[in-house]
C-alpha angles and dihedrals in degrees: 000000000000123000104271114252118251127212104270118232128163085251123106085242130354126219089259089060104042086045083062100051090044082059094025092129095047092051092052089054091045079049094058097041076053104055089039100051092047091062116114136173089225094080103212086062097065095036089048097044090042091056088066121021087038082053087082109226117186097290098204104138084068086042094055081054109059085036104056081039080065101042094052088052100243116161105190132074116246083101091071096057092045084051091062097043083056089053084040092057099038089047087047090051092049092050090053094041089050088056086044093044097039081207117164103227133051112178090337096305127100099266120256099247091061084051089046121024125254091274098062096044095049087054105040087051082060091057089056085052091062103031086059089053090051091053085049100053090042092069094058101228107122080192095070081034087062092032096058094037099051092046080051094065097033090058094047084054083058098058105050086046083061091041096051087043090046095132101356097136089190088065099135114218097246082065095050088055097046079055103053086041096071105024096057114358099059094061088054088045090052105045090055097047094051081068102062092043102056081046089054089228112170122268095267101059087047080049098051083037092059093042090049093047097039089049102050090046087053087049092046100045084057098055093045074056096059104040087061085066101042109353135115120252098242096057092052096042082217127069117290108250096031092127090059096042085050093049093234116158115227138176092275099052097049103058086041096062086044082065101037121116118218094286101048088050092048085051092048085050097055099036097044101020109035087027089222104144134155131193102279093046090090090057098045088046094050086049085060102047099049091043093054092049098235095130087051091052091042090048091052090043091050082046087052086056096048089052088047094050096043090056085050084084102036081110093064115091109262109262128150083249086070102027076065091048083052105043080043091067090046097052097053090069090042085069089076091053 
């Protein structure tokens, strides 16, 4: 299985990466649960599965994991195989969005379904699925049990939302953020507030844990916003303008089409709507939305979250374990930068 990727800054070493080498024990345990449970006697299911979850990634929703178990000062290891469940459900979730999106990257690889075939992706997703609630029920607390399956429908309620809502230029941004809550931000939430649970931590530190993890997916899932229309493709691990070829409506878009005049919203119609685009569109998309302001306001919103997110574990004792979880928060908007 490859190292998995970190997320790059100019930094020596950014908090993502010094968060890993702080855990870096417990990752490689979560990395072996991980090879192990993929294996299959079928053999496309390891080999599909492999393609992806073996790409690496930045595995940071396991990583949240082990490292809120830490910080929580839990000693046993039931934190390892929910770790992996996370990295199951997040990796199931990716093989079913790459059959929806129909993009044509998926953490810098050629994604599974355009190898396979649709059919294969979408079941051995399922197997995912499953293999994450075997790892669950293995650790015996029928409380992370409830917490990750209930972030794996919610999520799956997430993405149909953003299906159903796939080219529909009226979505309200209430809506949008209904959508990215529970399509990313409730697996972040979740994998922090397991931690807290298996270490039998009072009410108010899983509270502050599911704030911390919810608002940083939130952070993250705008900036991921805002690098389609602007980034670079590394930092996103999928091609740069996939949310505009889809016809997805984001953050950015919709204040830039509160703002349009008649012929930008006659562009936005044809190219999200009608889905009739040429070479130069994304361009012109991307000249709209800068010059409306929308990346700078998703960018202070997504800013808003990380601060929110940051004073979340302001009850911890202060330890360079959660100084990282905090400079992490911070560093996910500074992507954008």
């Amino acid at each position: 299985m490859n190292a998995p990727a970190q997320i790059q800054s100019d930094d020596a070493l950014s908090p993502a990466q010094t968060l890993w080498s702080m855990n870096a024990d417990d990752m490689a345990a979560v990395d072996a649960i991980i090879l192990e449970r993929m294996h299959s006697p079928v053999g496309l299911i390891p080999d599909l599965a492999d393609h992806l979850v073996g790409a690496g990634g930045k595995r940071l929703r396991p990583l949240l994991t082990v490292a809120t178990a830490q910080l929580c000062g839990y000693t046993g290891n039931a934190h390892h195989k929910l770790a992996a469940a996370v990295e199951f459900i997040h990796s199931a979730t990716l093989l079913h969005d790459d059959v929806v999106d129909e993009s044509d990257l998926r953490r810098g690889k050629k994604p599974a379904n355009l190898i396979w075939g649709n059919s294969a992706s979408i079941l051995v997703g399922d197997f995912l699925f499953a293999r994450a609630f075997n790892l669950m029920v293995e650790t015996g607390s029928m409380d992370a049990l409830g917490i990750l399956s209930n972030a794996a429908s919610v999520i799956a309620e997430g993405e149909v939302q953003q299906l159903a809502a796939l080219r529909n230029i009226v979505m309200t941004e209430a809506e949008y953020m209904d959508v990215i809550k529970a399509k990313t931000a409730a697996l972040f939430a979740a994998a922090t507030e397991v931690s807290p649970v298996i270490a039998e931590l009072d009410d108010d530190r899983r509270a502050a844990l599911q704030t911390y993890g919810l608002k940083l997916g939130l952070a993250f899932q705008l900036i991921d916003d805002v690098l389609d229309y602007g980034g670079q493709q590394a930092a996103l691990g999928k091609s740069v303008g996939d949310d505009f070829r889809e016809g997805k409506m984001t953050l950015p878009v919709i204040r830039t089409l509160t703002r349009a005049d008649a012929a930008e919203i006659a562009f936005w119609r044809k190219v999200i709507v009608e889905r009739d685009q040429d070479d130069l569109d994304l361009q012109r998309a991307v000249s709209y939305v800068r010059k409306s302001g929308a990346l700078e306001e998703t960018v202070q919103m997504a800013r808003r979250f990380s601060v929110e997110a940051i004073e979340a574990l302001d009850m911890f004792e202060k330890t360079p374990l959660r100084d990282c979880l905090q400079n992490l928060a911070a560093f996910v908007v500074s992507r954008a930068s």
